[in-house]
VMD Tcl script that builds the backbone (N, CA, C; Angstrom):
set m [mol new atoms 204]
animate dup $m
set s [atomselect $m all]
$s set {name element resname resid chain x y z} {
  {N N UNK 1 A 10.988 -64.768 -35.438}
  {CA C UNK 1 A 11.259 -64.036 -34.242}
  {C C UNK 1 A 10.995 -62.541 -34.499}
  {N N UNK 2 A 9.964 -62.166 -33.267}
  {CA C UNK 2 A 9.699 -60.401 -33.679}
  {C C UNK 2 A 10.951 -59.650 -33.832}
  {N N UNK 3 A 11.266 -58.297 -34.387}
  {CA C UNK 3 A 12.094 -57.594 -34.018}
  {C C UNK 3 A 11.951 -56.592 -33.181}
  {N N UNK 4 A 13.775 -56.473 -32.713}
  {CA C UNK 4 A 12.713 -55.430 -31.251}
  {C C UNK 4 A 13.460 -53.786 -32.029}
  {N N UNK 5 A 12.176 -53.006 -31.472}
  {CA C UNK 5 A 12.272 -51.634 -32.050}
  {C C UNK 5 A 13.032 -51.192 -30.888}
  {N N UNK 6 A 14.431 -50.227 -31.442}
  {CA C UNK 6 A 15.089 -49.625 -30.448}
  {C C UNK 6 A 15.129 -48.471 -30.710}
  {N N UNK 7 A 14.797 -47.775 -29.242}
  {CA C UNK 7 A 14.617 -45.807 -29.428}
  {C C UNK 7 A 15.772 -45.306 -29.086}
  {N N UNK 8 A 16.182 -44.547 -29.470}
  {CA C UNK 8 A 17.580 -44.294 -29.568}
  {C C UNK 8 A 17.211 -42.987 -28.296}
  {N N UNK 9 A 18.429 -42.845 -27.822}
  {CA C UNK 9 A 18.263 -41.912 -26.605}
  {C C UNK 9 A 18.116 -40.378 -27.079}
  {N N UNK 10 A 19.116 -40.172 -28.303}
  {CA C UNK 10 A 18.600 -38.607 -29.000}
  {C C UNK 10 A 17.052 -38.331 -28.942}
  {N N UNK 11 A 16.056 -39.655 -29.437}
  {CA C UNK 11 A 14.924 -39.033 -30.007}
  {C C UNK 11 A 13.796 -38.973 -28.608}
  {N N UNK 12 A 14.316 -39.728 -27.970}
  {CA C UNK 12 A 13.568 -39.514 -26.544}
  {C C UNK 12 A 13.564 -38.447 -25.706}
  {N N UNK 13 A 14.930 -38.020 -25.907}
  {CA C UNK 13 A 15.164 -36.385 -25.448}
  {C C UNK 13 A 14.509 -35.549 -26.279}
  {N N UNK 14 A 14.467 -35.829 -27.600}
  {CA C UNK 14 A 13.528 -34.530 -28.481}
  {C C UNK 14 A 12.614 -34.599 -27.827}
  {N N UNK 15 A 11.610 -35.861 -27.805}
  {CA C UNK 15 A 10.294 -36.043 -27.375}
  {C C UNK 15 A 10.276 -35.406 -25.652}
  {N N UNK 16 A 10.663 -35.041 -24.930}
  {CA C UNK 16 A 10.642 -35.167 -23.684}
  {C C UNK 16 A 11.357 -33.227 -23.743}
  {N N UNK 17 A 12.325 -32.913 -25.055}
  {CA C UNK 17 A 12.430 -31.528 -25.211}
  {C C UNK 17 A 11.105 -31.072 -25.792}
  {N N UNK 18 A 10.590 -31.865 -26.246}
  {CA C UNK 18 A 9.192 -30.850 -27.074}
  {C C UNK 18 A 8.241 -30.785 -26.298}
  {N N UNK 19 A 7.813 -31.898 -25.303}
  {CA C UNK 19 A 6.882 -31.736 -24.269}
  {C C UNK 19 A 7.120 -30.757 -22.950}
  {N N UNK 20 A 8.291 -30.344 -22.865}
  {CA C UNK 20 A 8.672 -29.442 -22.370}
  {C C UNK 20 A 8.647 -28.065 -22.332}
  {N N UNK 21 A 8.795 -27.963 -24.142}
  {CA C UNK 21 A 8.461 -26.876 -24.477}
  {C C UNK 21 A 6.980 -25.929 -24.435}
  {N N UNK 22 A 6.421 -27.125 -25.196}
  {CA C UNK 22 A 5.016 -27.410 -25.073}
  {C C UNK 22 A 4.467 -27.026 -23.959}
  {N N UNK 23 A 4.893 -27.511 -22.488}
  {CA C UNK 23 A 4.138 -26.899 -21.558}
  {C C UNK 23 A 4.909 -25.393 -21.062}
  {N N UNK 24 A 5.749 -25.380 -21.476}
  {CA C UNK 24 A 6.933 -23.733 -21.163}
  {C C UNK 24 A 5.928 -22.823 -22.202}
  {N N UNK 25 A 5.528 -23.115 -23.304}
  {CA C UNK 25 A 4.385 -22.622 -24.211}
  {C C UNK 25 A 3.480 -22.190 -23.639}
  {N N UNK 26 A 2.445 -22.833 -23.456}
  {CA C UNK 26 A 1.500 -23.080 -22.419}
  {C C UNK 26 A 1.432 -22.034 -21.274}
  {N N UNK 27 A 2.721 -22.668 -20.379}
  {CA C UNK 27 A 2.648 -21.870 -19.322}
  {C C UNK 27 A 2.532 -20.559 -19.205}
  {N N UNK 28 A 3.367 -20.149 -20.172}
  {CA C UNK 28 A 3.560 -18.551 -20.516}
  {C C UNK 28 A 2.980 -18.054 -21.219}
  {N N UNK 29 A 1.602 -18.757 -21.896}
  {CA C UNK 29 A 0.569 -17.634 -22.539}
  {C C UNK 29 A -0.583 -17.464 -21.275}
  {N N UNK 30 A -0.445 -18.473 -20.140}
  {CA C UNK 30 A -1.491 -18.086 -19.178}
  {C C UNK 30 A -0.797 -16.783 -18.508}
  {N N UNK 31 A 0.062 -17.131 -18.204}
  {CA C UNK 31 A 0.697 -15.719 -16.988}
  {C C UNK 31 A 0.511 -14.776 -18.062}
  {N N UNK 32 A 0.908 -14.650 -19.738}
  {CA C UNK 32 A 1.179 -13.509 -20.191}
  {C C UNK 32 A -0.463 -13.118 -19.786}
  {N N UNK 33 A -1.659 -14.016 -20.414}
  {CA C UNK 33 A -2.648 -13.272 -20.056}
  {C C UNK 33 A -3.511 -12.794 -18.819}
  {N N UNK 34 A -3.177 -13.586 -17.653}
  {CA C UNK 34 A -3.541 -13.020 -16.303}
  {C C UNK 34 A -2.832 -11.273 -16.426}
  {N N UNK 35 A -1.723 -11.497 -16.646}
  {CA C UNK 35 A -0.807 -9.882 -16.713}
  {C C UNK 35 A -1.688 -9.166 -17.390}
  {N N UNK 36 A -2.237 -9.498 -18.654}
  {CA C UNK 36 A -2.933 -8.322 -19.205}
  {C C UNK 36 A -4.016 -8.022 -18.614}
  {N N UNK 37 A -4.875 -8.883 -18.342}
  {CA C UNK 37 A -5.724 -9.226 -17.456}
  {C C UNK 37 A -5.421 -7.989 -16.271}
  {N N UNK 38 A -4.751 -8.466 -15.206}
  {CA C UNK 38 A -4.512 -7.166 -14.615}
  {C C UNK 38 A -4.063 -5.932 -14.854}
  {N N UNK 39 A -3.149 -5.472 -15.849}
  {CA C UNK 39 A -3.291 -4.516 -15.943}
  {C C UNK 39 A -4.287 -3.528 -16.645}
  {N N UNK 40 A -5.246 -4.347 -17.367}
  {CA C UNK 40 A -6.407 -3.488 -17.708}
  {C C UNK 40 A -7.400 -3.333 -15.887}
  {N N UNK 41 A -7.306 -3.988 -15.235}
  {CA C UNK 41 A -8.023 -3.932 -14.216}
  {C C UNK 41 A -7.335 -2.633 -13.475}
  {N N UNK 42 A -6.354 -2.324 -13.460}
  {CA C UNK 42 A -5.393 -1.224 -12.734}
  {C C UNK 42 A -5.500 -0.132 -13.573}
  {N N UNK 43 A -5.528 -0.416 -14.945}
  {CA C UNK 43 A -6.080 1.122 -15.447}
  {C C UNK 43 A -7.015 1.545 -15.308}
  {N N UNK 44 A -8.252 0.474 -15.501}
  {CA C UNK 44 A -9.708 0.602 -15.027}
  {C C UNK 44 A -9.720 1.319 -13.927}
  {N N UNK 45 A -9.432 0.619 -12.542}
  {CA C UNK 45 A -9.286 1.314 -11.824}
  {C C UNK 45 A -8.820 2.979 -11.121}
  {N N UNK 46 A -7.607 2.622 -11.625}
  {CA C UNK 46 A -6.776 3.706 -11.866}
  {C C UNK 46 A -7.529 5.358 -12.594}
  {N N UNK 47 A -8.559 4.701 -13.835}
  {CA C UNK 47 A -9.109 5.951 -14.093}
  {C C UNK 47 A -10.010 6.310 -13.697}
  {N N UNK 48 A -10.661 5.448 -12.593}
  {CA C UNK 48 A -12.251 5.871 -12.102}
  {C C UNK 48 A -11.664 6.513 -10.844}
  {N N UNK 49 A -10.725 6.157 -10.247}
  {CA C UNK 49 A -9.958 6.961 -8.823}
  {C C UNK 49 A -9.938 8.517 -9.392}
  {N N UNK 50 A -9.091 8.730 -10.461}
  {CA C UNK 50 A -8.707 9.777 -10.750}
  {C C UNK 50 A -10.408 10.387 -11.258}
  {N N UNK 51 A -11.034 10.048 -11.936}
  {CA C UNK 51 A -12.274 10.603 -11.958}
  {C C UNK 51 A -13.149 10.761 -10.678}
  {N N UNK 52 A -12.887 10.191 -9.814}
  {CA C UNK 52 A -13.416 10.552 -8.459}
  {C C UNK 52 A -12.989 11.578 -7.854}
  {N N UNK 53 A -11.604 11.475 -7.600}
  {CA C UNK 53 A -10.948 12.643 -7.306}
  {C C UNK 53 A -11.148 14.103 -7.846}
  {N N UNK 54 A -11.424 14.131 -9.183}
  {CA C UNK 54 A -11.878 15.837 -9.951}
  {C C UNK 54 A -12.766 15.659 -9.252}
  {N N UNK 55 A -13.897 15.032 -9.182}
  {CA C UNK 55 A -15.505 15.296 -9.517}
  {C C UNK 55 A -15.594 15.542 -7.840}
  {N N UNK 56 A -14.358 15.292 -6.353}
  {CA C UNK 56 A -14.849 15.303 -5.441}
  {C C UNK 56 A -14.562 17.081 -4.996}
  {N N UNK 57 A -14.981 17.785 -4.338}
  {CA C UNK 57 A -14.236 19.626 -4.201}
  {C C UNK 57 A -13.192 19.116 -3.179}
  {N N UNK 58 A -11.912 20.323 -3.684}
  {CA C UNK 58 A -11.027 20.253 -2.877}
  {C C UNK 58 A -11.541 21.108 -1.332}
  {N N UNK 59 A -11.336 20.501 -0.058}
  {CA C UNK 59 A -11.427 21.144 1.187}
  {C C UNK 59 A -9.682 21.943 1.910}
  {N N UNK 60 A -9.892 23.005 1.875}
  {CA C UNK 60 A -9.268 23.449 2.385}
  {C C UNK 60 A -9.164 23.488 3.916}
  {N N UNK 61 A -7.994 23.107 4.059}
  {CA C UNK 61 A -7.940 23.022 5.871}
  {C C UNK 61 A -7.944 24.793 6.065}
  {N N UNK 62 A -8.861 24.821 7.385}
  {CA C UNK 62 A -8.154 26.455 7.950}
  {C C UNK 62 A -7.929 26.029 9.407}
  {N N UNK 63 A -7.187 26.980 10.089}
  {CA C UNK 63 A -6.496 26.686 11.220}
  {C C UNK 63 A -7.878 27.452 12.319}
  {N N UNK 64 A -7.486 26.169 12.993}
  {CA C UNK 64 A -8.527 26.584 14.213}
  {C C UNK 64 A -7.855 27.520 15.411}
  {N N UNK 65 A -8.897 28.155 16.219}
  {CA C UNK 65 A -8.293 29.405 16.443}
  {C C UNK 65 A -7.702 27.890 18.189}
  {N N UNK 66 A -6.194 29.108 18.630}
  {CA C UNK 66 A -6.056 28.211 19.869}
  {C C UNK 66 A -6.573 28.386 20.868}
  {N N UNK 67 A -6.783 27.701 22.138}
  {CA C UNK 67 A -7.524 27.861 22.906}
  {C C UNK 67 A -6.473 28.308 24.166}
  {N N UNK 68 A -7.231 29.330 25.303}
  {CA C UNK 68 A -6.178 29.586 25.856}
  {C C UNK 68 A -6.077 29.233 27.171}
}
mol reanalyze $m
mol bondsrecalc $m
mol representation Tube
mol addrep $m
């Protein structure tokens, strides 16, 4: 008569804690790198604005005369 293999409920929870982890792993090296991901895109950005801005001349408003 075969014997029957019994899984004990501790080790099923490991298995089912590690696959868990595993994807909590996972999950959080994608978001960490979308994040970096964007924030190099926002500095990028961020420094070509500000280089636009020097390179554009400041206009001074003057007041138009009123009409009467």
């Amino acid at each position: 008569m075969p014997r029957k293999i019994e899984v004990s409920p501790l080790s099923r929870a490991a298995r089912l804690g590690e696959k868990a982890q595993a994807t909590d792993n996972v999950s959080r090296s994608i978001v960490d790198a979308e994040t970096k991901k964007r924030d190099a895109k926002t500095e990028r950005l961020r420094a070509a604005r500000l280089k636009a801005e020097a390179e554009t001349p400041v206009l001074l408003a003057t007041k138009q005369p009123r009409k009467k």
